[in-house]
C-alpha positions as CSV (number, residue, x, y, z in Angstrom):
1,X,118.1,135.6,165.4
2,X,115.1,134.1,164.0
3,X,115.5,131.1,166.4
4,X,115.5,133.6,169.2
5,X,112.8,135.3,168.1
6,X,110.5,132.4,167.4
7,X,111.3,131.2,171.3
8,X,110.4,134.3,171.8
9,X,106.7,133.6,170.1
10,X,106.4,130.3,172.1
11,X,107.1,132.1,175.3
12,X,104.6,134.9,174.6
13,X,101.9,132.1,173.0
14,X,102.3,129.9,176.5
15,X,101.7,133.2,178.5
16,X,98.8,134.0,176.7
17,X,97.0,130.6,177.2
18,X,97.8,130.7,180.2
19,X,97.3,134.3,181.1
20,X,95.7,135.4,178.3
21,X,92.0,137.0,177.7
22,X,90.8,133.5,177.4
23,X,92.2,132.2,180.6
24,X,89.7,130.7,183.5
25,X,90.7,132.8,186.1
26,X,90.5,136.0,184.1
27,X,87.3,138.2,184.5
28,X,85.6,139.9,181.3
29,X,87.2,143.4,182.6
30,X,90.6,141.8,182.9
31,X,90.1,139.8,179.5
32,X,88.8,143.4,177.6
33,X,92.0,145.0,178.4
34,X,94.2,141.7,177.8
35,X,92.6,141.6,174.3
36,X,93.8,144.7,173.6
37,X,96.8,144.5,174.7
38,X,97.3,141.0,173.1
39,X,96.5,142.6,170.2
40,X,99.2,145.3,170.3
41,X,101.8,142.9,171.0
42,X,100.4,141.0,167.9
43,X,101.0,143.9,166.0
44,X,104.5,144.6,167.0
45,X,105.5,140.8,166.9
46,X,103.8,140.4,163.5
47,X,106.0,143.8,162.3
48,X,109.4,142.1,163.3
49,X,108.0,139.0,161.8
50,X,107.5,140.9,158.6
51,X,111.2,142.3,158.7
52,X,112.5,138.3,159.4
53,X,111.1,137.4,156.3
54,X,111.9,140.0,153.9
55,X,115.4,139.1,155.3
56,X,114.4,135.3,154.3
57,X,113.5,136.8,150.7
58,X,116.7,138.6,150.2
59,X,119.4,135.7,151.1
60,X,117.2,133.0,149.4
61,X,116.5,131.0,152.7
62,X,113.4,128.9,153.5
63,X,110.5,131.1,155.0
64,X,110.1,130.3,158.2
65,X,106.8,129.2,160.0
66,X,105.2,131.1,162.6
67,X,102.0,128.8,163.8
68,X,101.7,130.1,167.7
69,X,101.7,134.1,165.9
70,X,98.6,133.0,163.6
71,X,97.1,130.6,166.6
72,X,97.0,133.9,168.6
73,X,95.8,135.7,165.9
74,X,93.2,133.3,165.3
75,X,92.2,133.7,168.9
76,X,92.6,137.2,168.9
77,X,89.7,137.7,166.4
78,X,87.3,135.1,168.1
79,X,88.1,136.9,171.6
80,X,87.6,140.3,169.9
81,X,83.8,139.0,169.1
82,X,83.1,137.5,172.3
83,X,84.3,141.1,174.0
84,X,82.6,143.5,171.6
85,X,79.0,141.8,172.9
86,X,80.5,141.8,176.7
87,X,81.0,145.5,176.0
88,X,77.7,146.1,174.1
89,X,76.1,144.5,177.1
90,X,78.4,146.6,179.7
91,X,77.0,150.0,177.9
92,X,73.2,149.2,178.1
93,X,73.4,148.2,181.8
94,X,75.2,151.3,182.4
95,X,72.6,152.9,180.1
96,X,69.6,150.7,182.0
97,X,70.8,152.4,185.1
98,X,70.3,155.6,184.5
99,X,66.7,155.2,183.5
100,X,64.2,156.7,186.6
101,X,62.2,153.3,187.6
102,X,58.8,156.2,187.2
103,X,59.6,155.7,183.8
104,X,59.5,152.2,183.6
105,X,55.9,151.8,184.7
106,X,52.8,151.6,182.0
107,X,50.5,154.9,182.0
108,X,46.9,153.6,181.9
């Protein structure tokens, strides 16, 4: 099971270089939402991971190593800062917008 489940890793590691929020041909909207769901799927891989090596623990076995899981991880983090300024940015446009251009002008 834990071979299957580390394949499993790989599998979801390539897609998510490939596909990923840090892929080429992914726009910042796209990447935002693929970050956070990246992130989820972190979250429920890392949970299963967890259970794998209590299961380790309990029948004395080596632990076994998960490096795509914390390469993602890793990436996840560095994404998530890029993002949170792409969405700062995103709210003051929105907020720049907004603002009557009569407002804008000096008052002499």
């Amino acid at each position: 099971m834990i071979e299957t489940f580390k394949q499993e890793i790989e599998k979801e590691y390539e897609n998510y270089v490939q596909n990923g929020p840090g892929a080429d041909s992914v726009s910042l909207d796209q990447g935002l939402e693929l970050l956070n769901q990246s992130i989820d799927s972190s979250i429920a891989l890392n949970a299963r991971k967890d259970d794998y090596v209590q299961s380790e623990n309990l029948f004395g076995l080596p632990i076994s190593k998960y490096p795509d899981l914390i390469r993602m991880e890793e990436l996840n983090t560095i994404y998530a800062k890029i993002y949170s300024i792409y969405e700062l940015h995103s709210e003051k446009v929105k907020e720049f917008s907004t603002i009557n251009s009569a407002n804008l002008t000096p008052k002499l």
